[in-house]
Every structure is written in C-alpha cells, then in structure tokens.
DSSP file (Angstrom, degrees, kcal/mol; ACC not computed):
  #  RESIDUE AA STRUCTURE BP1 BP2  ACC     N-H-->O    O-->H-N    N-H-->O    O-->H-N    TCO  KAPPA ALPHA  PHI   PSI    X-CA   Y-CA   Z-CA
    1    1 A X              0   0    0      0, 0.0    23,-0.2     0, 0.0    22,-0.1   0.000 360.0 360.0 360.0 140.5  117.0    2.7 -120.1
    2    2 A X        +     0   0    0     21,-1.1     2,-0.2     2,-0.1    22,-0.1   0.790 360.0  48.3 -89.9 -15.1  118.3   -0.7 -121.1
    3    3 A X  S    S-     0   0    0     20,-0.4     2,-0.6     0, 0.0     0, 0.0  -0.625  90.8-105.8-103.1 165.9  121.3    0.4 -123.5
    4    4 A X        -     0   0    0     -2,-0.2    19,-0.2     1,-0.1     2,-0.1  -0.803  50.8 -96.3 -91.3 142.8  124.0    3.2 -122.7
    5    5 A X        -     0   0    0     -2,-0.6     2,-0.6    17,-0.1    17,-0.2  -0.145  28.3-148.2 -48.5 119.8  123.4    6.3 -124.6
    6    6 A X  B     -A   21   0A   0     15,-2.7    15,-1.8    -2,-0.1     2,-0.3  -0.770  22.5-131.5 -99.1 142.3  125.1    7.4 -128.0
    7    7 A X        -     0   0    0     -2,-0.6    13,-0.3    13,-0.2     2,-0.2  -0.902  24.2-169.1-106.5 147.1  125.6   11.0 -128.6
    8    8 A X        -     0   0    0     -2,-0.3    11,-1.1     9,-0.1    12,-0.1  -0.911  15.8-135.7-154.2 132.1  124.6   12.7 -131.6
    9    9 A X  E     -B   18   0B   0     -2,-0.2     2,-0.3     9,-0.2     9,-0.2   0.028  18.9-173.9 -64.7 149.1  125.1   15.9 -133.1
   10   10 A X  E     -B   17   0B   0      7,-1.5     7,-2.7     2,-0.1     2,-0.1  -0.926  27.0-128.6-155.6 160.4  122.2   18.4 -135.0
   11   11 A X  E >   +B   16   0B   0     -2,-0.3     3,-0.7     5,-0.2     2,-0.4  -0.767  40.2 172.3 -84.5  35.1  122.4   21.7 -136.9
   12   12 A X  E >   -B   15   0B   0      3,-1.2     3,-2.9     1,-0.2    46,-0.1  -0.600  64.8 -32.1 -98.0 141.8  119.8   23.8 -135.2
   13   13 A X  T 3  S-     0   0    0     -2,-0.4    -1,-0.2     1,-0.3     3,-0.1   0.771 119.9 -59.8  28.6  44.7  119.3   27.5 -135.9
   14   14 A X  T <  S+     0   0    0     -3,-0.7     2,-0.6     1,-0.2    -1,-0.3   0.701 111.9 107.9  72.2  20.0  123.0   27.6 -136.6
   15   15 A X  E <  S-B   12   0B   0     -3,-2.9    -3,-1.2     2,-0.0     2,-0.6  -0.978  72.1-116.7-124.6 127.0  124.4   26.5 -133.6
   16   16 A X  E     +B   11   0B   0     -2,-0.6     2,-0.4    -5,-0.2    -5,-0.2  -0.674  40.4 179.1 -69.9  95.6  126.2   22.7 -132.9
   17   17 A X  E     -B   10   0B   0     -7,-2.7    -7,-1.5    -2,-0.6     2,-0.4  -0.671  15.4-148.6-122.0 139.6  124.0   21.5 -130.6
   18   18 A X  E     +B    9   0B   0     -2,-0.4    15,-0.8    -9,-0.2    -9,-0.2  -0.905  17.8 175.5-122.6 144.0  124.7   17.6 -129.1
   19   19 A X  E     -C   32   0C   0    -11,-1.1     2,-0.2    -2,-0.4    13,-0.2  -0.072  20.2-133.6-121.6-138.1  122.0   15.3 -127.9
   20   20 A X  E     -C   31   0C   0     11,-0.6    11,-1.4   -13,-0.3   -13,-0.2  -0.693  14.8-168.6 149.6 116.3  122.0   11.8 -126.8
   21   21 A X  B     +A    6   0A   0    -15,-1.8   -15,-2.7     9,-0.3     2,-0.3  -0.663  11.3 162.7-119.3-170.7  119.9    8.9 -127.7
   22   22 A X        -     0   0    0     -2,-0.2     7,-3.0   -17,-0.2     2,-0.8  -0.947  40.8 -98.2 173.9 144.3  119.3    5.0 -126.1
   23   23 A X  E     -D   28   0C   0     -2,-0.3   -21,-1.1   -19,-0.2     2,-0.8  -0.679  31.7-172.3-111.1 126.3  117.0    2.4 -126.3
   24   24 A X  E >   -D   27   0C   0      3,-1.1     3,-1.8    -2,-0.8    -2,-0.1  -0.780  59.7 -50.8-110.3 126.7  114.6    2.2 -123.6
   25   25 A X  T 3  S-     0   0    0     -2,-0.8     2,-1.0     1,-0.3   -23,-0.0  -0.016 121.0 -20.7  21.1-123.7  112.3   -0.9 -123.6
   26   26 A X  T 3  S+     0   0    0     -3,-0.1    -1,-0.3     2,-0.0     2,-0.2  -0.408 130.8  53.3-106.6  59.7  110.9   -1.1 -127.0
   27   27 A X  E <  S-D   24   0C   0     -3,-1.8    -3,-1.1    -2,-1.0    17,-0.2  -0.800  73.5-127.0-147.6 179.3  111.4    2.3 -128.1
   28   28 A X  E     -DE  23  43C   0     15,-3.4    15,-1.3    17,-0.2     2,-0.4  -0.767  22.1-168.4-108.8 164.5  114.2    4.6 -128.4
   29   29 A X  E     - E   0  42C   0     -7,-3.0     2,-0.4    -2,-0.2    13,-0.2  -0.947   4.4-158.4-149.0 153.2  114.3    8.3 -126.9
   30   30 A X  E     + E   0  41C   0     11,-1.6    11,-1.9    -2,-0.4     2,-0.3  -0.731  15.8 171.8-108.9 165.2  116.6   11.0 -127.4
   31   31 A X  E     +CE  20  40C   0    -11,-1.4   -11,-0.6    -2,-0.4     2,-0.2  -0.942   9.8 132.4 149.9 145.4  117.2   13.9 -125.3
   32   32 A X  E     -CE  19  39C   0      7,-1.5     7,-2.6    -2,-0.3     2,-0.2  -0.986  46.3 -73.9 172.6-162.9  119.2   16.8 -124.6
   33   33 A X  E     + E   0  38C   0    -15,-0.8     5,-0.3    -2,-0.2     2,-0.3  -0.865  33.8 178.0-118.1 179.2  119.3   20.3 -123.8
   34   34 A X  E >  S- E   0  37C   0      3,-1.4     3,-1.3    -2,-0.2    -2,-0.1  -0.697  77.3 -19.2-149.6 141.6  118.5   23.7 -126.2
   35   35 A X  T 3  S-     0   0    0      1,-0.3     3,-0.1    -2,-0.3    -2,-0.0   0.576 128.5 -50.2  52.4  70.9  118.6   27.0 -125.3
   36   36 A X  T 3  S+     0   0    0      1,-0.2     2,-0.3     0, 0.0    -1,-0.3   0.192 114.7 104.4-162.1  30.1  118.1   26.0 -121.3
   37   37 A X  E <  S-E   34   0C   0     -3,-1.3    -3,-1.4     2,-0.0     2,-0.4  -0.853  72.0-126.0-115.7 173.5  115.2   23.6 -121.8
   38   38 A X  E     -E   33   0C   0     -5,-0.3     2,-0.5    -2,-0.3    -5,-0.2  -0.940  20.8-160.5 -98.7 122.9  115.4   20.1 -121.8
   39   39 A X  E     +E   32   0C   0     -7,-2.6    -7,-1.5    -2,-0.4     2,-0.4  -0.877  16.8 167.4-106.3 138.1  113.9   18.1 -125.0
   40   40 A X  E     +E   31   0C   0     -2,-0.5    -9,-0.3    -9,-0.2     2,-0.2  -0.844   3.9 162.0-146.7 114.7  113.0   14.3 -124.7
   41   41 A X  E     -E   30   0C   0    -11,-1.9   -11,-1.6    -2,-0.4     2,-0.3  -0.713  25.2-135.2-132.5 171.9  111.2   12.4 -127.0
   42   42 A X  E     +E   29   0C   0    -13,-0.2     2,-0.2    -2,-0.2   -13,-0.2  -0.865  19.4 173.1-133.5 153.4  110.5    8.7 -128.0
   43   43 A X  E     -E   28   0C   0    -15,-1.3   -15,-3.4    -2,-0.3     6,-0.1  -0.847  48.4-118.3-154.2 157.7  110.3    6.6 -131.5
   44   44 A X  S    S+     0   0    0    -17,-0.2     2,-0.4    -2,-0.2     3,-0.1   0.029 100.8  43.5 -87.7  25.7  110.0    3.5 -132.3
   45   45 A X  S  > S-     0   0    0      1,-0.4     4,-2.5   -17,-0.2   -17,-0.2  -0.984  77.8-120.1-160.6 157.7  113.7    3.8 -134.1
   46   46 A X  T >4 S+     0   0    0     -2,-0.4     3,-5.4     1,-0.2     4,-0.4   0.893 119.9  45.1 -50.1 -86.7  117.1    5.3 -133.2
   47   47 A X  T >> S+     0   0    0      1,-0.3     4,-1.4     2,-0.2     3,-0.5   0.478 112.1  51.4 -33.7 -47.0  116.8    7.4 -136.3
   48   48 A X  H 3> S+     0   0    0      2,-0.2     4,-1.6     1,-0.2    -1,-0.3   0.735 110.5  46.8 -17.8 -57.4  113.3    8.3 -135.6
   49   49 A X  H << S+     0   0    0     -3,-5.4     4,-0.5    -4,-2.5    -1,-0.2   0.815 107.9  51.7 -99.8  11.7  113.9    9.3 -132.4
   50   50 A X  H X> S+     0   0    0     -3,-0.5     4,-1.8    -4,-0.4     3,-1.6   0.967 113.7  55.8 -66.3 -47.5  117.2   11.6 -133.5
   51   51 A X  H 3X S+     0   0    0     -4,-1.4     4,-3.1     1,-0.3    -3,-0.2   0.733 108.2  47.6 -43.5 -49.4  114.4   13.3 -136.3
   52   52 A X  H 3X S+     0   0    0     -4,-1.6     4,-1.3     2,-0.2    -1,-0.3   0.595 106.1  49.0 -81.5  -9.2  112.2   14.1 -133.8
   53   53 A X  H <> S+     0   0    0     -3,-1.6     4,-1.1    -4,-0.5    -2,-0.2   0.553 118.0  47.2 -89.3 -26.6  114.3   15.8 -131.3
   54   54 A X  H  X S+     0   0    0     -4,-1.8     4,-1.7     2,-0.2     5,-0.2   0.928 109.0  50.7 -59.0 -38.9  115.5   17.8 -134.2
   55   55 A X  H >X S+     0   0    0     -4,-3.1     3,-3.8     1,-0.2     4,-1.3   0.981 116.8  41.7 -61.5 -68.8  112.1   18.3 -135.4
   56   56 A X  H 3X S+     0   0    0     -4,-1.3     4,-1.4     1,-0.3    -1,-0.2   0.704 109.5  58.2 -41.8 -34.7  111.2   19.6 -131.6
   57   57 A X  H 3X S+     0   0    0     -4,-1.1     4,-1.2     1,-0.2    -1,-0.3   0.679 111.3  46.1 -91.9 -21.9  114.7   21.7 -131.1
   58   58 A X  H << S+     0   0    0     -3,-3.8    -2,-0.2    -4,-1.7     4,-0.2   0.779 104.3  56.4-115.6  18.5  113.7   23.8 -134.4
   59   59 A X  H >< S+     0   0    0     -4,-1.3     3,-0.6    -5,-0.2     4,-0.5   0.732 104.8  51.7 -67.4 -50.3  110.8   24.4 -133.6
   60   60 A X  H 3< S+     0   0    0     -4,-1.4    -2,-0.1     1,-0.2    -3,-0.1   0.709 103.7  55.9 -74.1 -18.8  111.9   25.9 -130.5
   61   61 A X  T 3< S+     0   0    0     -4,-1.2    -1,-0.2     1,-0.1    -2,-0.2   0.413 101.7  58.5 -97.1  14.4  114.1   28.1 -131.9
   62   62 A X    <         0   0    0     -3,-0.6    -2,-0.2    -4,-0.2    -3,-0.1   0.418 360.0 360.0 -63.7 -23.9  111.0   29.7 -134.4
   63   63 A X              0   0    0     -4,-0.5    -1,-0.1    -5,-0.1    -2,-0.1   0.845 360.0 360.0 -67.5 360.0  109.4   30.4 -131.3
C-alpha cells in the first residue's frame, strides 16, 4: 500500500466495529475484522471502499 491507513468506524448489527482503509496503487481498500473473519475489499474511492466493507460486514452478520 502506498499511503498509511486511516481508521474508520461502522454500525454493524449493533456493535462498534473499527476498520481501516488506504490507498493502494490506484484504488483504495479497506479492511478489518468482524465476528473473527477478516473483510478486505477494494474501490475505486476511499468512500467507496468504506461502503463496501460495510456492505460486506452486514451481510455477514444476516448470515
């Protein structure tokens, strides 16, 4: 990754859950862990890829 990591926080199934995102060549990805798994995804935007690690982390707590 070419930047240091910003941490940022999400809402997920009630629980205050912190991830980290960073931009890694020309896209960003965010990561972190819920409920013991590790989620890591990529966007072409910070926000994009904080949206999608949310999207992925409630999704995993529907399962």
């Amino acid at each position: 990754m070419s930047a240091a990591a910003a941490e940022f926080e999400a809402q997920i199934d009630g629980l205050q859950v912190k991830g980290w995102v960073a931009k890694d060549g020309s896209s960003y990805r965010a990561y972190g862990d819920f409920r013991g798994e590790r989620i890591d995804v990529r966007s072409t935007t910070q926000s994009g890829a904080e949206s999608k690690w949310r999207d992925r982390a409630n999704h995993k707590a529907n399962e």
